[in-house]
C-alpha positions as CSV (number, residue, x, y, z in Angstrom):
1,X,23.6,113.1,86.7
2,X,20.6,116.2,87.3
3,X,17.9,116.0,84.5
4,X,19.0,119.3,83.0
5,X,23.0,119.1,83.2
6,X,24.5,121.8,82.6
7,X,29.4,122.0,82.3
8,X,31.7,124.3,80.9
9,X,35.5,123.6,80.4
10,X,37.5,127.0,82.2
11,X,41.3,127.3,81.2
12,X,43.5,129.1,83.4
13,X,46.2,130.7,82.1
14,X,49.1,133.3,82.9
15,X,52.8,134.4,83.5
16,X,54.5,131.3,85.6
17,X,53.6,132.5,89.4
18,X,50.6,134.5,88.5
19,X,48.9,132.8,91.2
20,X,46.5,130.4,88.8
21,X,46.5,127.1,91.2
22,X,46.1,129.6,94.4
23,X,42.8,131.3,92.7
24,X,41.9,127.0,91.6
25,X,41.8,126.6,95.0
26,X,40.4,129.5,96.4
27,X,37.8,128.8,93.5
28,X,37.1,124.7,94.8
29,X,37.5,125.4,98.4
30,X,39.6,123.4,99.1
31,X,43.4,122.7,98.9
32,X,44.2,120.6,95.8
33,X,46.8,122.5,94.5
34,X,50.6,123.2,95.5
35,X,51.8,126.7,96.0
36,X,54.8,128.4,96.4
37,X,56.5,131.4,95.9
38,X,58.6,130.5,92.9
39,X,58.2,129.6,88.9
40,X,56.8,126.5,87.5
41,X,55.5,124.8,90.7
42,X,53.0,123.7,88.4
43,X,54.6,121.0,86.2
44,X,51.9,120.0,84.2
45,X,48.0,120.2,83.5
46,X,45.6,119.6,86.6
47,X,41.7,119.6,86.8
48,X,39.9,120.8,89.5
49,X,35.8,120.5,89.9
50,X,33.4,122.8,90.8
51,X,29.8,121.0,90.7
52,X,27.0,123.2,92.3
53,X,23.4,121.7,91.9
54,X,23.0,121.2,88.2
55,X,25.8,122.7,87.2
56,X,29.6,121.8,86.5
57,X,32.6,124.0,86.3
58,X,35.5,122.0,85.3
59,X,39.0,124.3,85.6
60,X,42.3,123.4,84.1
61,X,44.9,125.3,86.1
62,X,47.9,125.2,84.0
63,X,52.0,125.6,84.0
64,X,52.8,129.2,83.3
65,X,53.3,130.0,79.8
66,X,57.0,129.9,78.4
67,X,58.8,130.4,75.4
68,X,60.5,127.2,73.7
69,X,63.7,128.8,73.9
70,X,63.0,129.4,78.0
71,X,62.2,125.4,78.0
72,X,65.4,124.5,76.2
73,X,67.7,126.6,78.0
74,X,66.6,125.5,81.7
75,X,66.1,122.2,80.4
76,X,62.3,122.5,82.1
77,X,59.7,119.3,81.0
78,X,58.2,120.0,77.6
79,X,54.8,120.0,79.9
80,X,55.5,123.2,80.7
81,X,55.5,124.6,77.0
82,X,52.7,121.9,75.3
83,X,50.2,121.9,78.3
84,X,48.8,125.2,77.9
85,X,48.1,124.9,74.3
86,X,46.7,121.1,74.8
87,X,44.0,123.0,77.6
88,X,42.9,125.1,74.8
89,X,41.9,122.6,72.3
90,X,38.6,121.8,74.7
91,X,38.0,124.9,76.5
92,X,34.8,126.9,76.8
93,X,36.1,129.6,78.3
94,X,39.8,130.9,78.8
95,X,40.1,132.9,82.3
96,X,43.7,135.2,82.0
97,X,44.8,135.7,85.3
98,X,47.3,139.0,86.1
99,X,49.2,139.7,89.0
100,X,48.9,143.7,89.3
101,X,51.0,143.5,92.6
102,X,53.7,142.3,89.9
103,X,55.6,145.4,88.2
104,X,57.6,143.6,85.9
105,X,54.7,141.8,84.3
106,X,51.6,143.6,85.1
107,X,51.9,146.2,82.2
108,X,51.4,143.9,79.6
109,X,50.4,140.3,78.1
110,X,53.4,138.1,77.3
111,X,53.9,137.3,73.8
112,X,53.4,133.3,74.8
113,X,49.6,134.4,75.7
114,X,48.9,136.9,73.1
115,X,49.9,134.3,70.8
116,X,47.9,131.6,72.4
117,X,44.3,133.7,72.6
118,X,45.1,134.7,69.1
119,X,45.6,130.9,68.0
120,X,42.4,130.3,70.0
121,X,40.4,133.7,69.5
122,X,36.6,131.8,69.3
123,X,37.2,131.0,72.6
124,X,35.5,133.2,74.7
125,X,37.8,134.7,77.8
126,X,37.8,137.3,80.6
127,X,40.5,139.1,82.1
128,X,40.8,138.3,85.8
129,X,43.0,140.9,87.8
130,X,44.7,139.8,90.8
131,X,45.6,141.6,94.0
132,X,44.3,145.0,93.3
133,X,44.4,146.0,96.9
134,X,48.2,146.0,96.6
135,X,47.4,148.9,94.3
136,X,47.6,152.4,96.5
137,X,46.5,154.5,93.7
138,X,43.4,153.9,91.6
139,X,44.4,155.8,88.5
140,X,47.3,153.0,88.2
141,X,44.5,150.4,88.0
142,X,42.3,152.0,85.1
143,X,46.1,152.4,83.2
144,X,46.7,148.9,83.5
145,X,43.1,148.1,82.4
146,X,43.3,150.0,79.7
147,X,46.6,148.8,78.7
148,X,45.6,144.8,79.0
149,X,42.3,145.2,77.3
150,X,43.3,147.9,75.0
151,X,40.5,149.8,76.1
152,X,38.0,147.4,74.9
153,X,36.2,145.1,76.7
154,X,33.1,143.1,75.4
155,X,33.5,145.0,72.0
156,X,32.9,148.1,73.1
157,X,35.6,151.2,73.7
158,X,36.1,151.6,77.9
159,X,35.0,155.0,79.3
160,X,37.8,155.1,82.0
161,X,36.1,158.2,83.6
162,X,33.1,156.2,84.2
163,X,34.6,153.1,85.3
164,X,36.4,155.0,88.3
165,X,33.4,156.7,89.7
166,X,30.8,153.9,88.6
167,X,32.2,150.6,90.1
168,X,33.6,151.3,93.4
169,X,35.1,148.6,95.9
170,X,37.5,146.0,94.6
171,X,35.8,143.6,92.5
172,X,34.4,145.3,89.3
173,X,32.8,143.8,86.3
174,X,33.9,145.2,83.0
175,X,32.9,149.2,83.1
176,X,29.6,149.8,81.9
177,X,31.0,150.5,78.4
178,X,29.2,152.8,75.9
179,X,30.6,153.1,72.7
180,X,30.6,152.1,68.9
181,X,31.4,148.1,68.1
182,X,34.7,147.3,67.8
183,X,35.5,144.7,65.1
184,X,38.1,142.2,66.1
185,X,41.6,142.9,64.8
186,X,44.4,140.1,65.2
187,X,47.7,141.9,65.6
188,X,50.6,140.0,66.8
189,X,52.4,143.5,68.1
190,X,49.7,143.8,70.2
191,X,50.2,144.4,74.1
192,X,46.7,143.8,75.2
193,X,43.7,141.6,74.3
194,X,40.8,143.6,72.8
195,X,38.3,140.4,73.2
196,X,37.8,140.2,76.6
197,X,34.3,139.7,77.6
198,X,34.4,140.5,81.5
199,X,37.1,142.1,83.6
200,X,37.0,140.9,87.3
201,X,39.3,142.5,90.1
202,X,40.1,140.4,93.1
203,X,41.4,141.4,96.5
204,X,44.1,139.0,97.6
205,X,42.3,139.2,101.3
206,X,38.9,139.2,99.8
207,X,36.7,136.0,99.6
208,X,33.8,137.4,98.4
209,X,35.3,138.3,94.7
210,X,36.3,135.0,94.1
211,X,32.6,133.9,95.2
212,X,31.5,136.6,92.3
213,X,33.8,135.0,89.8
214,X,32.6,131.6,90.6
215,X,29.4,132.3,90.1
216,X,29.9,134.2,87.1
217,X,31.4,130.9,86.1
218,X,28.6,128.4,86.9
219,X,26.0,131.2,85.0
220,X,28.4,130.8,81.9
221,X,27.7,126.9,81.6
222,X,25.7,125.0,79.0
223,X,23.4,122.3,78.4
224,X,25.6,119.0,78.1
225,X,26.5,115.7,80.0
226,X,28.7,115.8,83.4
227,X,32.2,114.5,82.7
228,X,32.5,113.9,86.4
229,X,30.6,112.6,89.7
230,X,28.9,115.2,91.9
231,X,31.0,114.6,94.8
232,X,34.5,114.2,92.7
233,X,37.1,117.7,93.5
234,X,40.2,116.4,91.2
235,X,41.3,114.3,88.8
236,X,44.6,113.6,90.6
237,X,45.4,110.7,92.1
238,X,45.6,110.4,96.4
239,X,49.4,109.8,95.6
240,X,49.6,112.8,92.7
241,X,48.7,115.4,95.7
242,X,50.1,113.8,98.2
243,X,53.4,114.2,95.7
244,X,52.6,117.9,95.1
245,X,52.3,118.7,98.3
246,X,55.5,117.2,99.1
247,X,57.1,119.3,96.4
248,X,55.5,122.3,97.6
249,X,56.9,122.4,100.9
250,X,60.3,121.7,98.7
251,X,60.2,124.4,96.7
252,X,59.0,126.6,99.8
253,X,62.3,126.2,102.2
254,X,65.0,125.0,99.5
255,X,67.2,127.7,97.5
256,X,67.3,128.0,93.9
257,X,67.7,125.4,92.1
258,X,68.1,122.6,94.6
259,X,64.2,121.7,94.7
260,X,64.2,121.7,91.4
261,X,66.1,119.0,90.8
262,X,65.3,116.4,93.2
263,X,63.2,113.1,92.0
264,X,60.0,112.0,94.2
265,X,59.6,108.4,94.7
266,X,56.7,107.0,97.0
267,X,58.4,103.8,98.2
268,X,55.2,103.2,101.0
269,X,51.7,103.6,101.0
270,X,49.6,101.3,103.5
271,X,48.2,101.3,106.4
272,X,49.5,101.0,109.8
273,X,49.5,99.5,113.2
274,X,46.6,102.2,113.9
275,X,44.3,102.2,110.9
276,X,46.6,105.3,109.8
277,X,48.0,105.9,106.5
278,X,51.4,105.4,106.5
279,X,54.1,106.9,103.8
280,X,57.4,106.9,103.0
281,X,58.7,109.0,99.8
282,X,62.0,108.1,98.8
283,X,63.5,111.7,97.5
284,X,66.3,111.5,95.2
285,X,69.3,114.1,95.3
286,X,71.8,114.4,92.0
287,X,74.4,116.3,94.7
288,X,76.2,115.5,97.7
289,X,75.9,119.2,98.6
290,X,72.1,119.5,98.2
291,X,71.7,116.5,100.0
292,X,73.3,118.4,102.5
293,X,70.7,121.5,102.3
294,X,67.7,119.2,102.3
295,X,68.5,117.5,105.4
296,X,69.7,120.9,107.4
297,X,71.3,120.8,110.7
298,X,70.5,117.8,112.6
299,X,68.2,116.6,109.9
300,X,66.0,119.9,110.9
301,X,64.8,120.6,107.7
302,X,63.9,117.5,106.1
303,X,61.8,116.9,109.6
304,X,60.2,120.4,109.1
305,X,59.2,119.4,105.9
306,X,57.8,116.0,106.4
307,X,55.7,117.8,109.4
308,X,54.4,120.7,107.1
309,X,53.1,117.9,104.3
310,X,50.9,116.2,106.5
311,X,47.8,118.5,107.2
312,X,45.3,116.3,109.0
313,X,42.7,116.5,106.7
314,X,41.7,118.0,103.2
315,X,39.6,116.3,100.9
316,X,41.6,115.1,97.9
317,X,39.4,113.4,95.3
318,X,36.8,110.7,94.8
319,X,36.4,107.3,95.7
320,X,33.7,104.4,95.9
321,X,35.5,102.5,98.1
322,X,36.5,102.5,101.9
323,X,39.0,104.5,102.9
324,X,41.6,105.6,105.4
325,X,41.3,108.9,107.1
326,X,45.1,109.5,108.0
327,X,45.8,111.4,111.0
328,X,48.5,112.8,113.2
329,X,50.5,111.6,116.0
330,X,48.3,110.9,119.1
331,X,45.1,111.4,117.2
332,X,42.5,108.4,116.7
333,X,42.4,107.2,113.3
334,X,38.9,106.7,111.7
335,X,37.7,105.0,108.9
336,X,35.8,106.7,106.2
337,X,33.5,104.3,104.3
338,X,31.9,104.9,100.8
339,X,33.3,108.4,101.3
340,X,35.7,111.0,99.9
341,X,39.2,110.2,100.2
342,X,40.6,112.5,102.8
343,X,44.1,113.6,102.9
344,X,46.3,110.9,104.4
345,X,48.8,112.1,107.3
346,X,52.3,112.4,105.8
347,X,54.0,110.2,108.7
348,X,57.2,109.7,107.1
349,X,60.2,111.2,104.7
350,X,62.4,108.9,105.8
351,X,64.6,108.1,103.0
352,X,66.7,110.6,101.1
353,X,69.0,108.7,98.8
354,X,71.6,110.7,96.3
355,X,71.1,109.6,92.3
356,X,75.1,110.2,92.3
357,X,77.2,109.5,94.6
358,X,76.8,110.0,98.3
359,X,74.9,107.1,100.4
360,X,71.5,106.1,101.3
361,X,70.4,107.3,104.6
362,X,68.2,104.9,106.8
């Protein structure tokens, strides 16, 4: 630990598929994180580091808020509806991420949020605005500024006029605001948040905005102990991502609900003939027809998605022990000592077994 240490707690929160593990990762830079294109491929609370000389950012990317009555009637893990609010409790700072390439929930904070920054209103939080260059017009921009800040940002009243000619280019602070103080008001009705300290706009094809935010984010940090070694990137587990990754690819090439209700089971993890890192995940199937899906023709799919889980190598997480370097078919396999754990090859999905009916496949 540096002689001056310096951490802050970020909370990421949003509409389910807002794009809050993509920006985690974009953020770490690295790949810790599953993504897909549909709801709730985050299942529960994960923590990602960000440790740059003196300074640690610590950033819970969590499930996408729901209503209880959502969770009851999709039956979805109560994760999904307690993790958010848990995240809160020790946050320093609560980053709102909004999709504005999303029309159906771009125009306006859901209730679940509102209700959550109103629970938690002395923690600070910016409004981070997502894929602006999907946006043709700029006027549609400032409206949906105004509209998720209430024209306030930082306690002041927004000067839209200003904001459009004075903050060109995609990334944009909060709009130099001059105006009389705003008082806080807590109104439930409310379709904005008038307590936003910053607004940052990020272009989906833009690294640089996300460098801004980050640093934005280290300069936001305060004097206190590390709750992590410099070199860890996640909390999780070796066999939590290598899980979540498996479920990503999942979620990417099966229909509706057939990813979401298959069971992960990691029968094998060792090492092989070669010094790689071998595993099997057993994945269980409640239907004889979705077992049929998973597999595709000629077992196509399930071979598809065993080869798209298996990126050579990401760094996963911290270790002080040796470790194995998995990597592909016809590729020398190295080993890593007193080192970060890098991602393990996934070299098999072998097993698919039904949880009703059906038969085990070899």
């Amino acid at each position: 630990m540096p002689e001056n240490p310096r951490v802050l707690r970020v909370v990421l929160l949003g509409a389910p598929n807002a794009g809050k593990s993509t920006l985690s990762n974009q953020l770490l830079g690295r790949k810790v994180f599953p993504v897909s294109r549909k709801v709730h491929t985050t299942r529960s609370q994960a923590l990602g580091v960000i440790t740059e000389k003196e300074t640690q950012v610590i950033l819970l990317d969590t499930p996408g808020l729901i209503s209880p009555a959502k969770q009851k009637r999709h039956h979805l893990e109560l994760s999904l509806l307690e993790d958010p609010w848990k995240s809160m409790e020790s946050a320093d700072l609560v980053v709102v991420l909004v999709d504005v390439s999303d029309k159906w929930t771009r125009n306006q904070l859901s209730p679940q949020l509102l209700r959550c920054l109103t629970q938690f209103s002395q923690v600070p939080s910016i409004l981070v605005m997502n894929k602006v260059d999907c946006l043709k017009q700029k006027s549609v921009l400032l409206e949906l500024t105004a509209a998720l800040t209430e024209g306030v940002v930082n306690g002041k009243k927004l000067k839209m006029r200003q904001a459009l000619h004075s903050q060109p280019g995609p990334h944009r602070p909060s709009p130099a605001a001059q105006g009389p103080d705003v008082q806080p008001v807590r109104d439930p009705q409310r379709m904005g948040w008038p307590h936003f300290q910053e607004i940052f706009m990020l272009s989906a094809l833009s690294q640089e905005d996300v460098k801004t935010l980050k640093q934005y984010l280290l300069a936001q940090a305060q004097p206190g102990p590390w709750e992590f070694h410099s070199e860890v990137l996640t909390s999780q587990t070796p066999e939590e991502i290598c899980a979540n990754m498996i479920r990503e690819k999942l979620l990417e090439y099966l229909p509706k609900e057939v990813p979401y209700n298959i069971q992960q089971k990691t029968e094998v993890w060792d090492e092989g003939p070669s010094g790689e890192l071998v595993i099997e995940q057993k994945l269980l199937v409640p239907k004889e027809s979705h077992m049929k899906i998973l597999i595709g023709p000629k077992g196509y799919l399930i071979a598809q998605i065993a080869q798209e889980a298996s990126p050579p190598k990401l760094l996963a997480g911290a270790t002080n022990q040796n470790c194995l370097q998995g990597l592909g078919p016809g590729m020398d396999a190295d080993r890593l000592t007193d080192s970060w754990l890098a991602w393990p090859s996934l070299h098999h999905i072998c097993r698919v077994m039904p949880s009703a009916g059906g038969r085990n496949l070899p």
